[in-house]
N, C-alpha and C positions, 0 to 999 in steps of 0.2 A: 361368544355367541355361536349357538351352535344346536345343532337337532337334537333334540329330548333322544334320540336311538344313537347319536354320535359319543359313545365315549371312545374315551382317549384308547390307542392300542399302539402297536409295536413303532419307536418310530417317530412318534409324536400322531402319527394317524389317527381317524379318527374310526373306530369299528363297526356304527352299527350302517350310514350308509351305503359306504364302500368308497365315497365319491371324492374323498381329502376336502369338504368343505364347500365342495362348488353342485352341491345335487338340486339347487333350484324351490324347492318346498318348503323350506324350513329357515331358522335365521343364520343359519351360518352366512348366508350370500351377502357380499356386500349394498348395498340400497335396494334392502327387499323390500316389501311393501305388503301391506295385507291386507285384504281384497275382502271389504266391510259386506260388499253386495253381493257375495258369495250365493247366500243360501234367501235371495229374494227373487222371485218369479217375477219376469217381465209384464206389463200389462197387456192383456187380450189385444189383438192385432201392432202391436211391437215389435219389430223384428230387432234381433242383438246387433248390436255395432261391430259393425266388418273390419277394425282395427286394431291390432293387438300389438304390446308393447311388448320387446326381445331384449333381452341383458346377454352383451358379449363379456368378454372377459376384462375384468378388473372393473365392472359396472358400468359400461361402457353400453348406453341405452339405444333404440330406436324404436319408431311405429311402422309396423305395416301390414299393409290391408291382406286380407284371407279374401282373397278370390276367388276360393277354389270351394269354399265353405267349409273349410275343415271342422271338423270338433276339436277343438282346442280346448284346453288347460293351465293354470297356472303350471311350469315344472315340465313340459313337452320340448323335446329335444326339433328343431324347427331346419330349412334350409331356406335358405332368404336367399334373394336378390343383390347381387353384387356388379360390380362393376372391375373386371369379366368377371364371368366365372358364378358362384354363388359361397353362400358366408354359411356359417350353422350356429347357432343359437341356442338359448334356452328361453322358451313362452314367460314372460314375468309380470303379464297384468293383464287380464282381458272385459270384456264387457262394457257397461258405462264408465267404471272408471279410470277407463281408458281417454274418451272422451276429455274427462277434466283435465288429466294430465297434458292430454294437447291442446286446450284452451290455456291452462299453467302458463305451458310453454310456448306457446304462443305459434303454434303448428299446423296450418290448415289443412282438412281432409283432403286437399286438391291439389296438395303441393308436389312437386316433382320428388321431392327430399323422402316422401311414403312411399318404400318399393313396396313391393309385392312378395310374398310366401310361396312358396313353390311346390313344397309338402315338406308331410311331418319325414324327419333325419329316417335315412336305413340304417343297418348295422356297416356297412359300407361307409355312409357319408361319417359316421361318428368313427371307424377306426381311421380313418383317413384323418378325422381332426385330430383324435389323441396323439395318432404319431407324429403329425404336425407341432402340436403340443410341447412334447417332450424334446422336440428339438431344440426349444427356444433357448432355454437357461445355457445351453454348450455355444449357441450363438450369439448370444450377446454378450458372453464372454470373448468369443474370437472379435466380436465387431469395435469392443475395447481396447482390444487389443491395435487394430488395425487403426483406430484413431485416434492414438495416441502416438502409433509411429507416422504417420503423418501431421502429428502436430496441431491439430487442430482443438480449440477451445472449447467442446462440448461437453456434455456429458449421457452415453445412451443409459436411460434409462429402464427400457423394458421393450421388448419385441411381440409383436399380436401377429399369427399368421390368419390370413383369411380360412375358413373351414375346407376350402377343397386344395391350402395348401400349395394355392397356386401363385401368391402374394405375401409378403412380408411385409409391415407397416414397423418401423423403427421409430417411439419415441425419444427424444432428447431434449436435454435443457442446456440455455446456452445465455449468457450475458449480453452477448453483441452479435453482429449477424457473420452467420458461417458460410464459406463458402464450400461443398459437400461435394460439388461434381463428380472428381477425385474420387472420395469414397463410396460413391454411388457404382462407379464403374468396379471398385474391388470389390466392393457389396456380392455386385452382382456375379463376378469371375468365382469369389468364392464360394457362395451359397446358391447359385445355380439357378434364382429363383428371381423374379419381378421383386423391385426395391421401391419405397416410399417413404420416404420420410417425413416428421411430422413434428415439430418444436411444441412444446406444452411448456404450462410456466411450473414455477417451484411448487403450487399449491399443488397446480394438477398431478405433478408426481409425487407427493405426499399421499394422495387420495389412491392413486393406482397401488403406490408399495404397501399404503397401512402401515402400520405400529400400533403401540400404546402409549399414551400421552401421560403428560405429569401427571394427570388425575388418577393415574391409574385405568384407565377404560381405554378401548378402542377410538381411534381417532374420529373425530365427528364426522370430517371428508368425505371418510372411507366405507361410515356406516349408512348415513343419515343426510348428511348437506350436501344437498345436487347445485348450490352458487354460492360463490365466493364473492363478496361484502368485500368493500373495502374498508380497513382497518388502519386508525391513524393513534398516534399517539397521546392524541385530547384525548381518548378513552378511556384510558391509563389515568391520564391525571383528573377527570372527571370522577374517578373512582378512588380516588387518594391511593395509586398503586407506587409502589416506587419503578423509577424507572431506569430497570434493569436490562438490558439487554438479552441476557441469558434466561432469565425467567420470564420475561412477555415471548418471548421466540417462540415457535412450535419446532416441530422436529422440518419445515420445510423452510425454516430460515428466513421465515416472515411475523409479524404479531401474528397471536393466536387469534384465528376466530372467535372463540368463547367472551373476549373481551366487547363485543358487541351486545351476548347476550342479555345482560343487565343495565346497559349502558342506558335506554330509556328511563327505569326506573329510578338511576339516577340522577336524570337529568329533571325528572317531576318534583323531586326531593330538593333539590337543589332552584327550584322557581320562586324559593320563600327567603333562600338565602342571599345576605347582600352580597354582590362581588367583590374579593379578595382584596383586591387593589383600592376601594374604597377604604376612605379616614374618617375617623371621629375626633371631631374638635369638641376640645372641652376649654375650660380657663382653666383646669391647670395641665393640658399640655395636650398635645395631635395624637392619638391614638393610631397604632396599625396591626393589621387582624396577622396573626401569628399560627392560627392555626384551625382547625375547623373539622367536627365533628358531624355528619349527616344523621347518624343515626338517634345522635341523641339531641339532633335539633341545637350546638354550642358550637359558639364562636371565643376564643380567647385575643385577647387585643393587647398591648403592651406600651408604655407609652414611649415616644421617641427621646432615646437617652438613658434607659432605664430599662433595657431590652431584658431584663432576667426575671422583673415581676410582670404575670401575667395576669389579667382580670377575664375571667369568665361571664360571658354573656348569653341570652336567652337569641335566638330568631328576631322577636318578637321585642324586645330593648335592644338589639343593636338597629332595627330600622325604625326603633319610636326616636334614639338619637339620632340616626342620618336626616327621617322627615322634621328633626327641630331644627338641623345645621340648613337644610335647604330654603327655613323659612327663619335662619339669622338667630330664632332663640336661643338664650343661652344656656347652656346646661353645663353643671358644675365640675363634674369626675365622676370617671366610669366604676369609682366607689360607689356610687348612689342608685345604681341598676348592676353593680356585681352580684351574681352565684354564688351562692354558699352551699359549696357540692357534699353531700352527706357521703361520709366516708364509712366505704361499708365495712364491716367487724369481721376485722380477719380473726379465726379459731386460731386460741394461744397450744401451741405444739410447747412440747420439752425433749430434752435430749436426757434420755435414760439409757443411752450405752454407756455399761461399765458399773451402774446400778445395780444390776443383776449379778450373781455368781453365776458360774457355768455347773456349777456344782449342787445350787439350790437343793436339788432333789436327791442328789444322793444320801443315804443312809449314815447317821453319826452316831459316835461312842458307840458300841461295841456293832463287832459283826454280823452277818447274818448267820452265820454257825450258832452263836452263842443266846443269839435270840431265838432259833429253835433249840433246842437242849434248853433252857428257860421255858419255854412253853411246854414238854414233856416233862419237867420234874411240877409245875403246878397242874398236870392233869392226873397225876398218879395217884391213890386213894392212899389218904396215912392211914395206920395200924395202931390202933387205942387202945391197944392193949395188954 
C-alpha cells in the first residue's frame, strides 16, 4: 500500500514522496479513509463542521475542533492541544464526514475528550517532532534493556513522543499487573524527559507494529479495522476449520479476526441443517452423523457398530427422518433415502516417459556429408554424348 508517486528507492524507501510512508494523502497511511464528500458543495446557508479528525503515529486517531477557522485539508501537518504542552499531527478527515465518524464512535461535540487546534505545524514545530522522532527506535531499545534488568514481566513495545518533545508515552504488553515505579524513576533519570506509561493488549500491538498475514496482505488491524471482536473457537468449528493452534493464531497470539468475517454466512447455511449430535433411528439400527458438508447441502451418517460404512444424506431426508422419529413412524434404513453421488470422470493420464528416444530426431544411416555430396552429383547435367 502505497502512493501511485512512491516507488521503491535506496534502502527499501520509498522515492517519490520523500515521507518513508507516513505523507498523509495517499494509501500508504495506516487507517486512511477517503473523503467520498470531497468535491460536493455544502448547501446555501451551511456552514462546514468545525471538527476535524488527526492521525498520530501508528494510526493513533483523535477529533478536534478548528476554532481558529483554519483552512484545513485532508494531509496538513496540524499542532493540537495537549496536555502540557501541544501534540502535531497530520489533518486525516475533514467536513461531514467527520461528523459520522463521531456519531460511529460515539463522541459528542461537547465532550471534554475534543481539544482544540492551535494552528497549522511551522517548520519549527515539525523539526522539533522529527528529531523527536528519530530518537524513539535508540530508546526503546535502552528501555528493554532497562526492564529486563530489573526483572520485570513486560514487554515495551513502541514509544510515541508528544510533537513538542516534551513527553514520551511507552506502550507495553504484559500478562499480569506490573509494578513500573521503579522504572519510571530510570525512565526518567535516563531520557531526561516526562514518562507515561500505557499497557495495550496483544491485538492492539499487532495493529501499531503491522506485518503481513498468512494471506499474504497487510494485517487488517493495521489497515482497515479500528475494533477488535471478540473471537471464540465455535467459529472455527462453525466453519469445519480444524483446530489448529498455529494456524487460527494471527501474528498477535490471539484467533485471527478474519474468522468472524464469514462466520454469519455460516451460520444462515447451517439454520436447515440438523445438529450433529442428533440420531436417526431406523429398525435396522441408531444411526450417527459422521460428518457434514455445508456447501453441498450432505450429511453422511453410519450406523452404530459399523462405523466404516457411511450413508449419504440430502438436508432435506435427513430432517424428513428425524420429523418421522419425533412422531414414532417407522422408517426402515437409511438405504431408502441414501445418495448416489455421481462420481465425476477423472481424464485417464498415461505415463510415456521412456516411450520416446532422446534421439528421435536425430539423422540416421548415412551422414550429413554424404547426403550433400549426393545432392550435387544428382544436380550435375550428364553428357550424351
Amino acid at each position: 500500500m502505497g502512493c501511485n508517486s512512491c516507488s521503491t528507492g535506496k534502502d527499501g524507501q520509498p522515492k517519490g514522496c520523500k515521507n518513508n510512508g507516513t505523507c498523509g494523502t495517499d494509501g500508504c497511511n495506516k487507517l486512511s479513509v477517503f473523503d467520498w464528500l470531497s468535491n460536493m458543495a455544502l448547501p446555501q446557508g451551511m456552514e462546514p463542521f468545525d471538527i476535524v479528525e488527526v492521525r498520530f503515529k501508528n494510526g493513533r486517531k483523535h477529533f478536534f475542533k478548528n476554532t481558529e477557522n483554519l483552512s484545513l485539508s485532508i494531509g496538513d501537518v496540524v499542532a493540537t492541544e495537549a496536555a502540557p504542552g501541544h501534540d502535531v499531527g497530520v489533518v486525516s478527515l475533514v467536513g461531514e464526514l467527520v461528523r459520522v465518524q463521531m456519531k460511529k464512535k460515539k463522541v459528542r461535540q461537547d465532550s471534554p475528550e475534543v481539544l482544540k487546534i492551535y494552528r497549522k505545524a511551522t517548520q519549527r514545530d515539525i523539526d522539533i517532532w522529527q528529531e523527536a522522532r528519530e530518537r524513539e527506535d535508540k530508546m526503546k531499545v535502552r528501555a528493554r534493556e532497562i526492564a529486563i534488568r530489573l526483572n520485570l514481566q513486560m514487554k515495551i513495545s513502541d514509544i510515541e513522543f508528544q510533537g513538542d518533545a516534551s513527553k514520551a508515552t511507552f506502550y507495553y504488553t504484559a500478562e499480569e499487573r506490573v509494578d513500573f515505579r521503579q522504572l519510571i524513576k530510570e525512565f526518567a533519570r535516563e531520557f531526561n524527559t516526562r514518562i507515561e506509561m500505557r499497557q495495550i493488549g496483544f491485538r492492539q500491538e499487532a495493529a501499531r507494529l503491522g506485518g503481513i498475514g498468512s494471506c499474504g496482505r497487510e494485517l487488517c488491524c493495521s489497515t482497515w479495522l479500528t475494533d477488535f471482536r471478540s473471537v471464540n473457537t465455535s467459529a472455527a468449528r462453525y466453519q469445519q476449520l480444524s483446530l489448529n493452534p498455529q494456524k487460527l493464531a494471527g501474528q498477535c497470539g490471539k484467533l485471527k479476526c478474519c474468522l468472524n468475517y464469514e462466520l454469519d454466512t455460516y451460520l444462515d447455511a447451517l439454520k436447515d441443517f440438523p445438529k450433529s449430535e442428533t440420531k436417526l433411528y431406523t429398525k435396522k439400527g441408531t444411526a450417527v452423523c459422521q460428518k457434514t458438508d455445508i456447501f453441498k447441502g450432505l450429511l453422511w451418517y453410519a450406523y452404530e457398530g459399523d462405523w466404516s460404512n457411511w450413508h449419504t444424506l440430502t438436508v432435506e431426508q435427513a430432517n424428513k427422518i428425524i420429523k418421522a422419529n419425533s412422531k414414532k413412524e417407522p422408517v426402515g434404513s437409511l438405504e431408502e433415502f441414501a445418495v448416489q453421488l455421481e462420481q465425476e470422470s477423472k481424464p485417464d493420464y498415461h505415463n510415456v516417459v521412456g516411450q520416446d528416444s532422446l534421439t528421435r530426431f536425430d539423422s540416421k544411416g548415412t551422414s550429413g556429408k554424404k547426403k550433400r555430396k549426393n545432392k550435387r552429383k544428382k544436380k550435375r547435367p550428364q553428357n550424351n554424348g
